[in-house]
N, C-alpha and C positions, 0 to 999 in steps of 0.2 A: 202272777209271775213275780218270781223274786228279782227286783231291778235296785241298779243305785239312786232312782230319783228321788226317792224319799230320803233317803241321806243327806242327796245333796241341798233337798229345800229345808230337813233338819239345822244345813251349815249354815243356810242364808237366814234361815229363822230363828237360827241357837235356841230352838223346840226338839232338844236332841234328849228327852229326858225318856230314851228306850228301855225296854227290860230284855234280861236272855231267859230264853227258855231253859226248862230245867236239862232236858237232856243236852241240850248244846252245852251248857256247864262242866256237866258229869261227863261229857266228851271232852271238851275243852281241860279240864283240870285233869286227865288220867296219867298224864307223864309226871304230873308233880303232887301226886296221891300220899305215893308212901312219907316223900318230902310235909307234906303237910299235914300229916296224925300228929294232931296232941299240941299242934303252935298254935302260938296267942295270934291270933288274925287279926286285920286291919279294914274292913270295907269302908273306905271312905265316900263313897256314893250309894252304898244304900240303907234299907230300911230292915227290919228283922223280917219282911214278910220277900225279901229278895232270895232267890233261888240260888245263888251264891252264897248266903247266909245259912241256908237250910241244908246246903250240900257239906260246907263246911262246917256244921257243927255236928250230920251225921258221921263226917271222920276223925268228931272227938274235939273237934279245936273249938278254944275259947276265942270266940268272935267279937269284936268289937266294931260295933256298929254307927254311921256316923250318916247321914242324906245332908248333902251340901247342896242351899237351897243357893239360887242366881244371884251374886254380890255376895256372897258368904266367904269366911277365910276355909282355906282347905284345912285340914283339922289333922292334925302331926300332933298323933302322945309318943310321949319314949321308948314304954313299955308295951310294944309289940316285936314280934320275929318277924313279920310279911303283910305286905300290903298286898290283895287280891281284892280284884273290882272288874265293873267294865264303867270305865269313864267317859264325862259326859265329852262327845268327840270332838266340838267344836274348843274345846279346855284342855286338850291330852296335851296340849307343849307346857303348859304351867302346873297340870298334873304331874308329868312326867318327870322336871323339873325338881315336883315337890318332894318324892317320894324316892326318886332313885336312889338315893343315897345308903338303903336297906333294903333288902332281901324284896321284890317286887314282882307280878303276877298281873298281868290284864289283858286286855281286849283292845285292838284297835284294827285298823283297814291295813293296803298297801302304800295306799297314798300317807299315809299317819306315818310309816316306818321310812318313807323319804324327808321328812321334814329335819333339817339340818343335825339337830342336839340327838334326836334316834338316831338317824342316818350313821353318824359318825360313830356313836357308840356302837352299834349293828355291828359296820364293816372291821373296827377293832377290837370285836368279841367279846362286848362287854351286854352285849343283850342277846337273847337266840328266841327264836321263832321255834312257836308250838306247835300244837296242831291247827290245820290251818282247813276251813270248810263253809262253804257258803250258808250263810246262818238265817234267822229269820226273830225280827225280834218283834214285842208290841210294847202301847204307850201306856200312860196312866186309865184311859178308858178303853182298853181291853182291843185296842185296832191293832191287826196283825202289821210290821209295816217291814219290807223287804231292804232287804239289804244286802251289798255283792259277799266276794268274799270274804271273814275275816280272818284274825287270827290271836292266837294265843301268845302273849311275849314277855319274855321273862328277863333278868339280869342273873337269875342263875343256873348253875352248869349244868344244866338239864338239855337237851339238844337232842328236838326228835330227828332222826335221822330216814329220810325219804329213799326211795328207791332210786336204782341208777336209770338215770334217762336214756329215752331207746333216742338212738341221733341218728341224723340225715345222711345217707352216701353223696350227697348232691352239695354244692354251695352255691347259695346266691347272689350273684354278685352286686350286691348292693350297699353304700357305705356310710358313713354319716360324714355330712360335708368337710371336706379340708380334712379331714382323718385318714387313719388305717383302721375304724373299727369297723369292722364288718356288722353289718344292721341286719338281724332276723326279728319279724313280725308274729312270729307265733314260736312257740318251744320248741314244739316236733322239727321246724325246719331250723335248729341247730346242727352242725356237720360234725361228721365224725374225724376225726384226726387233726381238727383246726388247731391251731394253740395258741395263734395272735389275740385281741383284742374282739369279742363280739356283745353290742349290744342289746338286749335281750327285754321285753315287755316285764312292766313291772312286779304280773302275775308269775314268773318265775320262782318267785322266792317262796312259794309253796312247791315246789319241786328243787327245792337247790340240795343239794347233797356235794359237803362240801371233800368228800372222796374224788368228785369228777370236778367240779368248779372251783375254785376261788374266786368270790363276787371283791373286784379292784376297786369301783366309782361308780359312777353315777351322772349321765347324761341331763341333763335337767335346764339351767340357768348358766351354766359356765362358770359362776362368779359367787355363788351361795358359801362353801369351805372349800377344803384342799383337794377332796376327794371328787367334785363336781368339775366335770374337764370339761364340756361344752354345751350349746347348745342343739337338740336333737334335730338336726337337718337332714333331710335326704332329697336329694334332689333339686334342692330350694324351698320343699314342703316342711312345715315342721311338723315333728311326731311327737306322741305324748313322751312324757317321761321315761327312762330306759335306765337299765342296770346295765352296768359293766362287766363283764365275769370272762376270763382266762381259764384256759384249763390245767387242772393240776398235774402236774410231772412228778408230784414228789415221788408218792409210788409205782412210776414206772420206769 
């Protein structure tokens, strides 16, 4: 069964040194194929024998190949067009950090795209979400090791765009404490014709289609940046983590 517990004793172990299979790649990299014929590449996490490496040099790119070992400086030359990788997860805020400054391509979770420095770039459209699909990776000795959702994320203007969501005729009346955002626990029971404030489970954002939504903030901590408005209460229970999304008016 493909779970997150390996992931998450990856974070407690920082033994996150996973690989992607080959086809999760060649799925993963299809929106940004044509983008990447014939650019000088950047893999700064792995080795020539990485499935990433081999996918992109079947599309003709000069790759440059870099395996950052534990304590090692992350390795920035000048002369590339794109950094494409899957980074080690437990390092994706100093990755992320390292690298965004040019044309950027990688792999990370839901939880990775809530962490304040993504987060805020996400919501002001400076990063977009690729194809997004529950992946399965393995280690250096060949163990298969599961992993939930992930996804594909980029800083440029590539934006796969999902289908429109089928919504609820029903609303639930359920709220996040001291709010008016409306709290649904699954996708499906999003309403139809709402247009206030609902907050929505983090797995949304592989179905966000920003035709129907506009994702506002982010339920979380209260107190992390501008865009995190509270803590996820209902009832007095707290909930995990939740996105904020509005619905769009523009085209109607």
């Amino acid at each position: 069964m493909r779970t997150k517990s390996n992931l998450d004793n990856a974070r407690r172990n920082k033994n996150d040194e996973y690989y992607t299979y080959y086809d999760d790649v060649v799925a993963g990299l299809e929106p940004y194929k044509e983008y990447l014929k014939g650019k000088r590449v950047l893999c700064p996490c792995d080795t020539d024998e990485s499935n990433f490496v081999k996918y992109l040099k079947e599309l003709g790119c000069d790759v440059i190949t870099y395996h950052k070992e534990n304590g090692s400086e992350w390795f920035k030359p000048d002369n590339y067009d794109v950094c494409v990788t899957n980074p080690p997860f437990s390092k994706i805020k100093d990755f992320y950090n390292t690298y965004k400054d040019k044309p950027l391509i990688f792999v990370c979770t839901f939880n990775h795209l809530c962490y304040k420095d993504l987060f805020i770039d996400f919501i002001e459209h400076r990063l977009n979400v690729g194809k997004s699909f529950q992946s399965m990776y393995f280690n250096a000795q060949g163990e298969h090791k599961g992993v939930s959702l992930v996804m594909f994320v980029s800083n440029l203007d590539i934006v796969e765009k999902n289908p429109h969501l089928k919504l609820n005729n029903e609303i639930v009346n359920e709220y996040i404490d001291g709010t008016n955002i409306l709290n649904v626990n699954k996708t499906k029971d999003i309403p139809y014709g709402y247009v206030s404030l609902i907050a929505v489970p983090i797995s949304y954002i592989c179905k966000h289609n920003a035709d129907d939504f506009d994702i506002v903030g982010i339920v979380k901590h209260g107190k992390d940046h501008k865009y995190d408005i509270c803590r996820p209460f209902v009832n007095g229970v707290e909930k995990y983590t939740r996105l904020v999304i509005r619905r769009n008016l523009r085209g109607e």
